[in-house]
C-alpha positions as CSV (number, residue, x, y, z in Angstrom):
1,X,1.2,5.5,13.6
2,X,0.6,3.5,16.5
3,X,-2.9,5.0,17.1
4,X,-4.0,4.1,13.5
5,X,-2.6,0.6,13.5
6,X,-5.1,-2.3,14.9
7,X,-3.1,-4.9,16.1
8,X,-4.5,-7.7,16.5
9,X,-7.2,-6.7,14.2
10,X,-7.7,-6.4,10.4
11,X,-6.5,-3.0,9.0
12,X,-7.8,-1.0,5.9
13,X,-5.0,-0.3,3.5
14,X,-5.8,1.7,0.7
15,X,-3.2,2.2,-2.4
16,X,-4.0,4.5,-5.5
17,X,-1.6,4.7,-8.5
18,X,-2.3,7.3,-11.0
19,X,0.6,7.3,-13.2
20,X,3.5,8.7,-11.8
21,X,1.2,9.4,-8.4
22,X,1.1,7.2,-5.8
23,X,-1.0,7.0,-2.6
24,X,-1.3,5.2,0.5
25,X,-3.7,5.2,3.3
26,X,-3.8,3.1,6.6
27,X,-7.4,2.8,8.7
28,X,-8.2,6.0,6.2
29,X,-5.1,7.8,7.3
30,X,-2.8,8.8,4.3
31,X,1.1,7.7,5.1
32,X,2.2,8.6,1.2
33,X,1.9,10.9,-1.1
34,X,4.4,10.4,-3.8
35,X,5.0,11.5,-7.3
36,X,7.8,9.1,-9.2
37,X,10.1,11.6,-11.3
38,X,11.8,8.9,-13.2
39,X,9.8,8.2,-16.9
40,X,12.0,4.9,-17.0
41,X,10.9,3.1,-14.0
42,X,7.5,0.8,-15.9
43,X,4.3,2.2,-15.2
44,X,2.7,-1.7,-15.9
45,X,3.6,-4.9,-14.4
46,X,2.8,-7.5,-11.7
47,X,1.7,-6.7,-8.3
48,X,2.8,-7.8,-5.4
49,X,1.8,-8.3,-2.0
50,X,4.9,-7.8,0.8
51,X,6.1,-7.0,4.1
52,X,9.7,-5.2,5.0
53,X,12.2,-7.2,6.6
54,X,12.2,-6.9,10.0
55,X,12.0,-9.3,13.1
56,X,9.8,-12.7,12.0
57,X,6.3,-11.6,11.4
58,X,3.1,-12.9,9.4
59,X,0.6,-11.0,7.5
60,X,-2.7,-12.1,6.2
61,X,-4.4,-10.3,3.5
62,X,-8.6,-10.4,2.5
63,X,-11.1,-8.8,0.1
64,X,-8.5,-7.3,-1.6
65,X,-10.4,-5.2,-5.1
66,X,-8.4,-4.0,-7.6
67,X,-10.5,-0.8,-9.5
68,X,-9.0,0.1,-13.1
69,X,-8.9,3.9,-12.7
């Protein structure tokens, strides 16, 4: 991972949810391809921008585009 991430420097991070589906790509490098078995958990909601807890850090976010699928 640490040759993808540009530290220091903006990074791409690209998220597609399809239903149960869900993608993730870093600097065009896919870290997740996951397929949600459980029907209960919503499909609809609020979203949310976070980081993991971890030692103190900061992130920044810009042109973020949200594209109904």
């Amino acid at each position: 991972m640490e040759k993808v991430l540009k530290r220091d420097d903006w990074n791409e991070y690209r998220i597609r949810c399809q239903g149960p589906h869900i993608q993730l790509w870093i600097n065009g490098f896919q870290t997740v391809d996951y397929t949600e078995p459980d029907d209960k958990i919503e499909r609809r909601g609020i979203i949310g921008l976070q980081i993991h807890a971890g030692r103190p850090s900061e992130a920044r976010y810009k042109d973020i585009t949200i594209q109904e699928l």
